[in-house]
C-alpha positions as MATLAB code, in Angstrom:
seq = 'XXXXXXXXXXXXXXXXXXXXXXXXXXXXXXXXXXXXXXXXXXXXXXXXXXXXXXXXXXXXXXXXXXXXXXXXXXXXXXXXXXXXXXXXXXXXXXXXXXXXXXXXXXXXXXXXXXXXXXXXXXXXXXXXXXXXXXXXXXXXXXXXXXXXXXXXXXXXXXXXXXXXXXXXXXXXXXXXXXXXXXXXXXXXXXXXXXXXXXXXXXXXXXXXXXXXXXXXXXXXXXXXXXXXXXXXXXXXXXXXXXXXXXXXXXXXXXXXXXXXXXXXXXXXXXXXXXXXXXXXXXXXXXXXXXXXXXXXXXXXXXXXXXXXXXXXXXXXXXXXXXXXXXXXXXXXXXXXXXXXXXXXXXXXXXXXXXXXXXXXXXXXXXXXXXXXXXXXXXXXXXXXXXXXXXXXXXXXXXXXXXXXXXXXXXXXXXXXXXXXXXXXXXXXXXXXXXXXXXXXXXXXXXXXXXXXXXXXXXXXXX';
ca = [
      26.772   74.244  181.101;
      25.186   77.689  181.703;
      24.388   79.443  178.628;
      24.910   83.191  179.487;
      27.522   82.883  182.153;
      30.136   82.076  179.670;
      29.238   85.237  178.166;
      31.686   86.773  180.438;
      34.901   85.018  179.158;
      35.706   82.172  176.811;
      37.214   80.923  174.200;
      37.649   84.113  172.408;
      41.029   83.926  171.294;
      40.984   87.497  170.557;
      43.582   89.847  169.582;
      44.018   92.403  171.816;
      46.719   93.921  170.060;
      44.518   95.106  166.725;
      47.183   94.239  163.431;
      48.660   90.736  165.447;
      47.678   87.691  164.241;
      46.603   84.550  165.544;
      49.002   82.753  167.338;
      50.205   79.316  165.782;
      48.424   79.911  162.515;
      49.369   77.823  159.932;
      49.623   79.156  156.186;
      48.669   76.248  153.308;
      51.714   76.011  151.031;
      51.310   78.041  147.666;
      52.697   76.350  144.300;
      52.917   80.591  143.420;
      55.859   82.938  143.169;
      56.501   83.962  146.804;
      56.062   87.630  146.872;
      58.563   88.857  149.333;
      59.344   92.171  149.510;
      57.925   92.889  145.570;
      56.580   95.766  144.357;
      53.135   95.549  143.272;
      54.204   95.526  139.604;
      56.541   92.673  140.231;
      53.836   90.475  141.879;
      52.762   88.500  138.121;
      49.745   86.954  140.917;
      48.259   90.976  140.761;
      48.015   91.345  137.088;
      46.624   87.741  137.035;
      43.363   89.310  139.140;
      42.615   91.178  135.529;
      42.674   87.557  133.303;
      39.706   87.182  130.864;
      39.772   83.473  133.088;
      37.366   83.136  136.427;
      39.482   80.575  137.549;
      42.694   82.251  137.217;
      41.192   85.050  138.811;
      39.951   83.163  141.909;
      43.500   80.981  141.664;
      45.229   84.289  141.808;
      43.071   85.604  144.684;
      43.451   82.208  146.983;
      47.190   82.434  146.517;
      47.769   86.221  147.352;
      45.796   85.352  150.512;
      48.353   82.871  151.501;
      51.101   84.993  150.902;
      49.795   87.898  153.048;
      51.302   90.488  150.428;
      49.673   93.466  151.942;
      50.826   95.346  148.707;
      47.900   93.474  146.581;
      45.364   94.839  149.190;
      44.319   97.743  146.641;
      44.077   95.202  143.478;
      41.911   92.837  145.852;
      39.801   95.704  147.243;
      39.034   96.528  143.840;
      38.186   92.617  142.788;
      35.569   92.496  145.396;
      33.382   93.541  142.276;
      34.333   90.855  140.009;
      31.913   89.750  138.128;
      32.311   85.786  139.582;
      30.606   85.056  142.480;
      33.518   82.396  143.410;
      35.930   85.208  142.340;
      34.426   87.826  145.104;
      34.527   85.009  147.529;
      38.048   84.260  147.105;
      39.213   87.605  147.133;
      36.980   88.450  150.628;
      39.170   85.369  151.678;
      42.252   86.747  150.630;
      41.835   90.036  152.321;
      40.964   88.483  155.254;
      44.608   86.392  155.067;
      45.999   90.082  155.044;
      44.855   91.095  158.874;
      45.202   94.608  157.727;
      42.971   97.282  158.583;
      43.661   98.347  154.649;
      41.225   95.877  154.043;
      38.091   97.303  155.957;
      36.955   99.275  152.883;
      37.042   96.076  150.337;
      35.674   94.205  153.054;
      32.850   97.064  153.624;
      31.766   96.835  149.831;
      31.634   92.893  150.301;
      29.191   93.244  153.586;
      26.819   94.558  150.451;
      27.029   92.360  147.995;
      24.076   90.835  146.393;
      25.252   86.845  147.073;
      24.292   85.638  150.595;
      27.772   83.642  150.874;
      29.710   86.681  149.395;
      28.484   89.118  152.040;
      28.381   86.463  154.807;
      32.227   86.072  154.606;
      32.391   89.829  154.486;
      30.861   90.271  157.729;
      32.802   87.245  159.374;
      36.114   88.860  157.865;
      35.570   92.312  159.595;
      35.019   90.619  163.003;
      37.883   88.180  162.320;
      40.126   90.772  162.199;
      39.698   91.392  165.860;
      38.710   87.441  167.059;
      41.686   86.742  164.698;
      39.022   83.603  162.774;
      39.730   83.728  159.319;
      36.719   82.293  157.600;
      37.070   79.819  154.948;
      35.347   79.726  151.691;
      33.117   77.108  152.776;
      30.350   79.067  154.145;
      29.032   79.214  150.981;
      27.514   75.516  151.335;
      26.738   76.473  155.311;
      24.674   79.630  153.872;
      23.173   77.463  151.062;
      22.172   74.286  152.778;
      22.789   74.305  156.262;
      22.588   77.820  158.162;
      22.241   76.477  161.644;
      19.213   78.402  163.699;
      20.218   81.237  165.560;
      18.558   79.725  168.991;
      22.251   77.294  168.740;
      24.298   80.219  168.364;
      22.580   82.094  171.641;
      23.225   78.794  173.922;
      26.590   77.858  172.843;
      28.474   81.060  171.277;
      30.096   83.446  173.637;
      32.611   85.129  171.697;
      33.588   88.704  172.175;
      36.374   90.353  172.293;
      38.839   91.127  174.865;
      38.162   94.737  177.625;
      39.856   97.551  176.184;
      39.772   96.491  172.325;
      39.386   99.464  170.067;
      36.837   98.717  167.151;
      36.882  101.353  163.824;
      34.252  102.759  164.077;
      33.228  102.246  160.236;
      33.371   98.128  160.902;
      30.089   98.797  163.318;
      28.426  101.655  160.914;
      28.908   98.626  158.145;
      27.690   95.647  160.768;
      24.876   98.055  161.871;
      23.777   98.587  158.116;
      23.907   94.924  156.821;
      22.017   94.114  159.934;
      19.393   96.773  158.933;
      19.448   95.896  155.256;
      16.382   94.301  154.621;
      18.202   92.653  151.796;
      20.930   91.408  153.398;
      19.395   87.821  153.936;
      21.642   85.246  156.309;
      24.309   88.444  156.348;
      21.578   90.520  158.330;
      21.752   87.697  161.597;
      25.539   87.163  160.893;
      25.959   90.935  161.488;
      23.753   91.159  164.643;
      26.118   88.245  166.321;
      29.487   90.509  164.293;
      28.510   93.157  166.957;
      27.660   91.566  169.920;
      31.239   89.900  169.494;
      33.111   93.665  169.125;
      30.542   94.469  172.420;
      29.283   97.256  169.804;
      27.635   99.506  172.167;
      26.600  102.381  169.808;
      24.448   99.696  168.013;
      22.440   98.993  170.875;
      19.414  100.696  169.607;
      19.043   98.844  166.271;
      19.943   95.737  167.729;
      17.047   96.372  170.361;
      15.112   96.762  167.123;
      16.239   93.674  165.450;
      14.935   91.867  168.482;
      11.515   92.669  167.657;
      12.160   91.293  163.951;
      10.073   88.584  162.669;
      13.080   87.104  161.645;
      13.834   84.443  164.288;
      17.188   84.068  163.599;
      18.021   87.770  163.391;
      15.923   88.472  166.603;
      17.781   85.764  168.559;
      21.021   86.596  167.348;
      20.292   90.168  168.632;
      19.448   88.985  171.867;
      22.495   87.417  172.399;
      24.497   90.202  170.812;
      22.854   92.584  173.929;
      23.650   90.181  176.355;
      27.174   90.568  175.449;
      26.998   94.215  175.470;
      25.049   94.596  178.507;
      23.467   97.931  178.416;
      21.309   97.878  180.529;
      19.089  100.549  178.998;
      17.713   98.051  176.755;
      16.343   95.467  179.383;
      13.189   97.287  179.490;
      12.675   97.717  176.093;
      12.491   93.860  175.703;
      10.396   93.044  178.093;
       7.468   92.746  175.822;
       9.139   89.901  174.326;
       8.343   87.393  177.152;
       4.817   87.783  175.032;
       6.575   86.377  171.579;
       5.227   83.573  169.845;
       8.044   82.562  168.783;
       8.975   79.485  172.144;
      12.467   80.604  171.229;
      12.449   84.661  170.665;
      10.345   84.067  174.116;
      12.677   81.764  176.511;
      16.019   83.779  175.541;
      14.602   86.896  175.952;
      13.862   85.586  179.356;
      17.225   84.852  180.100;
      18.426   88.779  178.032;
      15.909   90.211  180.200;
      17.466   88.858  183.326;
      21.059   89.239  182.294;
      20.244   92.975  181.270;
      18.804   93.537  184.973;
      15.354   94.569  183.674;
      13.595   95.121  186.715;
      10.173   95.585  184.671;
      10.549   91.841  184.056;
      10.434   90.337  187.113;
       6.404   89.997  187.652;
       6.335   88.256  184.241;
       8.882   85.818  184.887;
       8.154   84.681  187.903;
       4.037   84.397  186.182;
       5.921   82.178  183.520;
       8.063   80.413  186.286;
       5.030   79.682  187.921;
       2.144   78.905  185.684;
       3.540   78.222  182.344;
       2.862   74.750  181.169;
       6.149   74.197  179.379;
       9.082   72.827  181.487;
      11.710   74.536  179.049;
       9.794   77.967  179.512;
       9.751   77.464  183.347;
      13.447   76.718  183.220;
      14.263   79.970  181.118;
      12.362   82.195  183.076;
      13.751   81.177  186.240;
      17.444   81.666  185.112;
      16.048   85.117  184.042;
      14.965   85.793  187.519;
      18.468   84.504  188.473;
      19.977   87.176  187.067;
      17.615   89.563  187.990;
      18.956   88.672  191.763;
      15.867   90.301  193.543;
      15.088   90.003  196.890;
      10.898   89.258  196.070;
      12.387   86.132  194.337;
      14.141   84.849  197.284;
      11.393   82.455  198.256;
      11.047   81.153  194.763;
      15.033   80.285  194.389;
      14.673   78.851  197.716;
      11.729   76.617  197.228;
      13.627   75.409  193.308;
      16.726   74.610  195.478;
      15.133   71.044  196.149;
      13.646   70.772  192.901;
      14.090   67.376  191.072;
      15.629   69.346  188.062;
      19.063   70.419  188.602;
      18.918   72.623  186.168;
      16.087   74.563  188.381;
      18.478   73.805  191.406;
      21.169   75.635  189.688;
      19.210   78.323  188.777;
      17.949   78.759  191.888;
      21.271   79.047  193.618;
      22.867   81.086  191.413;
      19.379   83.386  192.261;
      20.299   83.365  195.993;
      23.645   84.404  195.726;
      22.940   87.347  193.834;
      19.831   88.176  195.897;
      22.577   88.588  198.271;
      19.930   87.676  201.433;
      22.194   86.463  204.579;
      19.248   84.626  206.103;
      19.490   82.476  202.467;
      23.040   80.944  204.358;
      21.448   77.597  206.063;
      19.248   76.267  203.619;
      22.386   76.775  200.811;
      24.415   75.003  203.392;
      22.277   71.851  203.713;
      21.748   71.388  200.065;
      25.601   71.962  199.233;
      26.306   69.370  202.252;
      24.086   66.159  200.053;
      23.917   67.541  196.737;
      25.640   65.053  194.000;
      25.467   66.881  191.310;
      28.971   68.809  190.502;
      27.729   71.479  188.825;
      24.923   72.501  190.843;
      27.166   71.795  194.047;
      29.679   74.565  191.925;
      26.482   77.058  191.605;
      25.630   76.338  195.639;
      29.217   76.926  196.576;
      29.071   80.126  194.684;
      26.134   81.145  196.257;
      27.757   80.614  199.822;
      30.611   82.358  198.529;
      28.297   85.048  197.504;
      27.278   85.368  200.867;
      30.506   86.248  202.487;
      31.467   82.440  203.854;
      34.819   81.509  202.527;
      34.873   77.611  203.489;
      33.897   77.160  199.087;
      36.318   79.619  197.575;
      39.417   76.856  197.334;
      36.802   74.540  196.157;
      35.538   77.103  193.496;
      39.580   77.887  192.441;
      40.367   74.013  191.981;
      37.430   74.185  189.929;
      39.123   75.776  187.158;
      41.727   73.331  186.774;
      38.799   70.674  185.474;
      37.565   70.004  181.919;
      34.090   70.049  182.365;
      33.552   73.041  184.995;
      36.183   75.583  184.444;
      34.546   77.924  182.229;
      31.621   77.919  184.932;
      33.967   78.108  187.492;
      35.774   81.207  185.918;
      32.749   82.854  185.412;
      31.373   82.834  189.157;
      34.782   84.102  190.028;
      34.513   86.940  187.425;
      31.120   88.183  189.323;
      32.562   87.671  192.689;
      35.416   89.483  191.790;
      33.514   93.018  190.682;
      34.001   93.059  194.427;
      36.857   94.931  195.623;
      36.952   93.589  198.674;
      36.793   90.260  197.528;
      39.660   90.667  194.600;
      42.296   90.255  197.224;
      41.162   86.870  198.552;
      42.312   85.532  195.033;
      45.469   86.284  194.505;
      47.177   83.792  196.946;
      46.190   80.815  194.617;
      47.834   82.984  191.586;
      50.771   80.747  193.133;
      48.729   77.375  192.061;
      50.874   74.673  191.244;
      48.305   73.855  188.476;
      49.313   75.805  185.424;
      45.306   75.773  184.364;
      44.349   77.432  187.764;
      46.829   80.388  187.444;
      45.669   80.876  183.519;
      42.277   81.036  184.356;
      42.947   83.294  187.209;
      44.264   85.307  184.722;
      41.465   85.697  182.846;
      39.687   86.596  186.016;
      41.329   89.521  186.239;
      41.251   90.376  182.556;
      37.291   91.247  183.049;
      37.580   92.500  187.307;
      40.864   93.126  188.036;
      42.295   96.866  189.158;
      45.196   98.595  189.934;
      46.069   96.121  192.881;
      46.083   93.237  189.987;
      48.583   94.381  187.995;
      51.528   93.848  190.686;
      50.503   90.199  190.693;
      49.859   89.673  186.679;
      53.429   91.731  186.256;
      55.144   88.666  187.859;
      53.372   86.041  186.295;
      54.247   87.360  182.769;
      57.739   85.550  183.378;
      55.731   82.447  184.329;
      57.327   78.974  183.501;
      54.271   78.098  181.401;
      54.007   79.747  178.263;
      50.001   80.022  178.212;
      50.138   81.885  181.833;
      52.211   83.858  180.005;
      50.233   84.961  177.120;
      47.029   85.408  179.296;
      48.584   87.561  181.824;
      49.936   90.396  178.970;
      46.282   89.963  178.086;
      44.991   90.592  181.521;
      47.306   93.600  182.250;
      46.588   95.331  178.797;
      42.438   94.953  179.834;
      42.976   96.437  182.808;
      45.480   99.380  181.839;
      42.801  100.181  179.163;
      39.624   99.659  181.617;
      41.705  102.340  183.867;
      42.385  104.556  181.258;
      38.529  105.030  179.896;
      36.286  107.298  180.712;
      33.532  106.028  182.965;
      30.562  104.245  180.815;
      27.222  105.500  181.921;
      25.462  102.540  179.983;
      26.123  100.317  183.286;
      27.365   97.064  183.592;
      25.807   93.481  185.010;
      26.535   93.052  188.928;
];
């Protein structure tokens, strides 16, 4: 599966509406006095938050979170001092249960406190709010004994949220300054990944810096917080991490690099591509170069197009169709006729795709409707769709008889649909399936808010 190209879409699960919750969530039954419409004074659970008892405190806390009464929020923001550890980890909980932006300034004085677990759930609460994940009081054994490496977050986590989301701007200033805080611990990489999943753009320029951190897992989790962003501006500034030590800082900044369309880059990957002695290296740089999509590289992809490694042959045909070089056409047309592989044969028909030859697009479309290649599928169609002229050619198989197909499609045109799409995603919000349903109010909402914006000068990728 293709690390960054799900990067584009996915399993976020995010709210677009900011103050919704999840969908289907379902609330662990409370042996406490259901609040209902009380008044904070008649809530006994509130007072309870005051008991000379740590247990009764954190009771209290875990069963206000459960029953969402929004009118504890104040007696919960001011808990997240308590003097128990367990005590400021329930209550981060709690206010998380809320999904209330009355909760950001609690949840702010969490991101600092001075327990790793305490702050952690801080930091996960504030970007739950808009992924709608309400973190569990677990982490603190995941901080404790088992924080997974940062290079497993950067291959398999793509989570961001949804075009057109509105973030407060005081949830990045507090991201931004746990990721800074030298203090901060496991909450500093937790932070970095917080705003690559709100696509925090004003944080670019300390994230660039937490790149260069000797912390591994903060300066991976950067990396794959930019690639999310995708400012472009900050390709070149990374460039001088193809030189890191560190195998992993080195091989996903190859891939950042690429994604980020640093030009700058594209003599040192292709020297790694070529020379370096490590096969994983190799592989990196030349999905870098993939992304880079230059013409110089067209004789590189087209050599790795027979490789023995289909994860070079995938590369490489992924590089050819974003090279965008017509005279690339025959050789991607033997290798998609006897290639066996199914993903690489999804990257060649991409490529040919790419190139203005329709004969793959069905192919692609069906595609989504499987377990194992949709997301990959989706994501080619995403890039081919930042072409106008190509949008159109998709909106026939919006009439799919496979419910999957038109969902996906959907989500298609959540990241590159216009003004034509939202003719086509107004009549499939009366779909027969319920899912098709709930993706195309998603994709319309993207769009009307994509429309509405003022132009981005950042820059996007192709």
């Amino acid at each position: 599966m293709r690390r960054l190209l799900l990067s584009f879409l996915l399993p976020i699960l995010a709210l677009s509406i900011p103050g919704a919750r999840a969908g289907g969530a379902q609330t662990a039954p409370s042996t406490a006095p259901a609040a209902g419409n009380a008044k904070p004074s008649e809530n006994p659970l509130i007072e309870l938050l005051k008991s000379k008892d740590a247990g009764v405190r954190a009771r209290a806390a875990r069963d206000l979170g459960k029953q969402r009464d929004t009118s504890a929020i104040p007696a919960l923001a001011a808990a997240v001092t308590d003097s128990s550890q367990k005590v400021r980890r329930d209550v981060v909980v709690a206010l998380a249960e809320m999904h209330d932006a009355s909760t950001f300034d609690g949840l702010i004085t969490a991101t600092k406190d001075r327990e790793e677990d305490v702050s952690v759930l801080a930091v996960r609460s504030l970007v739950g709010y808009y992924t709608g994940n309400v973190p569990s009081t677990g982490v603190a054994g995941f901080v404790k004994k088992s924080w997974r490496r940062a290079e497993s977050h950067f291959t398999v986590d793509n989570t961001r949220v949804d075009p057109g989301v509105v973030i407060e701007p005081k949830v990045v200033a507090a991201l931004d300054g746990t990721m800074k805080d030298p203090r901060s611990g496991h909450a500093a990489p937790e932070a970095a990944k917080g705003l690559g999943i709100l696509v925090a753009r004003q944080a670019v320029p300390d994230l660039v810096s937490a790149a260069h951190s000797s912390n591994a897992d903060l300066s991976l989790e950067a990396l794959n917080a930019l690639t999310k962003i995708k400012e472009r501006s900050a390709g070149p500034q990374l460039v001088d991490l193809l030189d890191s030590p560190n195998k992993d800082v080195k091989r996903n900044a190859s891939v950042t690099v690429g994604v980020l369309r640093a030009e700058p880059a594209l003599p040192k990957l292709q020297a790694i591509f070529e020379s370096d002695p490590d096969p994983k290296d190799k592989e990196n740089a030349l999905e870098g170069l993939a992304y880079l999509g230059e013409k110089p590289s067209v004789p590189t992809f087209t050599k790795a197009l027979w490789s023995d490694d289909k994860n070079l042959r995938t590369s490489a045909a992924e590089g050819l169709a974003r090279a965008a070089d017509p005279g690339s056409l025959p050789e991607l047309e033997k290798a998609v006729a006897i290639e066996k592989d199914a993903n690489v044969k999804l990257a060649v028909e991409f490529a040919i795709t790419a190139l203005g030859k329709m004969d793959y697009l069905s192919a692609l479309v069906n595609d989504l409707g499987t377990r194992g290649r949709a997301d990959v599928a989706q994501s080619y169609l995403i890039e081919l769709s930042r072409n106008s002229q190509f949008l159109p050619r998709l909106y026939p198989y919006l009439q799919s008889q496979d419910a999957s197909v038109r969902r996906r499609l959907c989500s298609v045109l959540m990241y590159s649909g216009d003004q034509t799409s939202l003719e086509v995603l107004d009549r499939l919000s009366h779909d027969s399936n319920n899912d098709v349903v709930a993706e195309a109010l998603r994709a319309r909402q993207a769009i009307r808010a994509r429309l509405a914006a003022p132009a981005s000068g950042g820059g996007t990728s192709r």
